[in-house]
N, C-alpha and C positions, 0 to 999 in steps of 0.2 A: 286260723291262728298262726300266727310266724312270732319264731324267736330268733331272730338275729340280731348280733352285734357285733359294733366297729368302735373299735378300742384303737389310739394313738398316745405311743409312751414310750420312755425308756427300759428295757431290761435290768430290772433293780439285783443284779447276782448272776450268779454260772447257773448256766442251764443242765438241768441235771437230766441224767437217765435213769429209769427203771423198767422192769418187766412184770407185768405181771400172773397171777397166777395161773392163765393158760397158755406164756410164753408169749404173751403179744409185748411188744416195748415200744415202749412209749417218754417223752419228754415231759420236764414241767419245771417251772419260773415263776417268779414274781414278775410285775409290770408293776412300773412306777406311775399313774397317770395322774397329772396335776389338774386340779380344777378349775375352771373357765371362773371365779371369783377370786377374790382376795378376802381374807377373816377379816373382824372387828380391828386386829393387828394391824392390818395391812400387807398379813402376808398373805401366800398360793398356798391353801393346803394340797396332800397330796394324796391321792388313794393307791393303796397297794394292793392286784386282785391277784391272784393265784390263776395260774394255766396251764394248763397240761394239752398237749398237742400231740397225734396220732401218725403212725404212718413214713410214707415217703417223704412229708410237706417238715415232721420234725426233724427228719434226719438232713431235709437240704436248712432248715433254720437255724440247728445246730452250726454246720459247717459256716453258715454265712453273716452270724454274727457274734458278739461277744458284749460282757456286762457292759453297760451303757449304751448301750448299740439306741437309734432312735427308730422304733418301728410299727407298722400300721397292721394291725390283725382284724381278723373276721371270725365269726364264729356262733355262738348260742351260750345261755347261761344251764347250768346243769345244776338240782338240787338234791343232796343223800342227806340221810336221817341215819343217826345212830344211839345207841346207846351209853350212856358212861353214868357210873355209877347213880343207875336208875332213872336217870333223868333224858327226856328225848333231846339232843344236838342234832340242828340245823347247821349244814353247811352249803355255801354254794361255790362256784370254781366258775371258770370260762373254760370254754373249749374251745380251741381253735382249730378251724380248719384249713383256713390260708393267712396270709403274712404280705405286707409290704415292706422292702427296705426304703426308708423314708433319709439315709445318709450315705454320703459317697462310699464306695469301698474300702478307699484310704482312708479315711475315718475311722470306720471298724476296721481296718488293718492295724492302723495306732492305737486302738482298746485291746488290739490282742498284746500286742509287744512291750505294754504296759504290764 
């Protein structure tokens, strides 16, 4: 069985930090990825998946890009259950574990300075 995925998209927001409860820290984002159709509109819808990225690979991701950045990740789909008031939530997330920058640095230099 393999779960991989390859996601290309824009970073929809700041990439945040957090830690968690054994002191591991970790990043997580939104990804804006448009879909390969156009609606009954005529327009691109767009899906927004949630990602949380580990390690050495979030902290060089962080430095190297910024909202709107356009970038190419890899990764696996992850599924938790929880509870709210009594009823079972499904959630899923992306994990990434590498990244491509898919735009010039000057690019992302001018998303920051913005």
């Amino acid at each position: 069985m393999l779960n991989q995925v390859f996601l290309n998209g824009r970073i929809a927001g700041e990439v945040k930090s957090n830690i968690t409860q054994g002191g591991t820290a970790y990043n997580y984002f939104t990804l804006a990825v448009p879909r390969d159709f156009k609606n009954k509109n005529g327009e691109i819808e767009t899906d927004f998946i949630n990602v949380q990225m580990w390690g050495k690979t979030s902290d060089n991701f962080k430095k190297l890009t910024a909202k709107g950045s356009l970038v190419g990740l890899r990764g696996s789909l992850r599924t938790s259950v929880y509870e709210k008031n009594g009823e079972k939530i499904y959630e899923m997330k992306f994990v990434a574990d590498g990244f491509d920058l898919l735009e010039s640095k000057d690019q992302t230099q001018a998303r920051r300075n913005n």
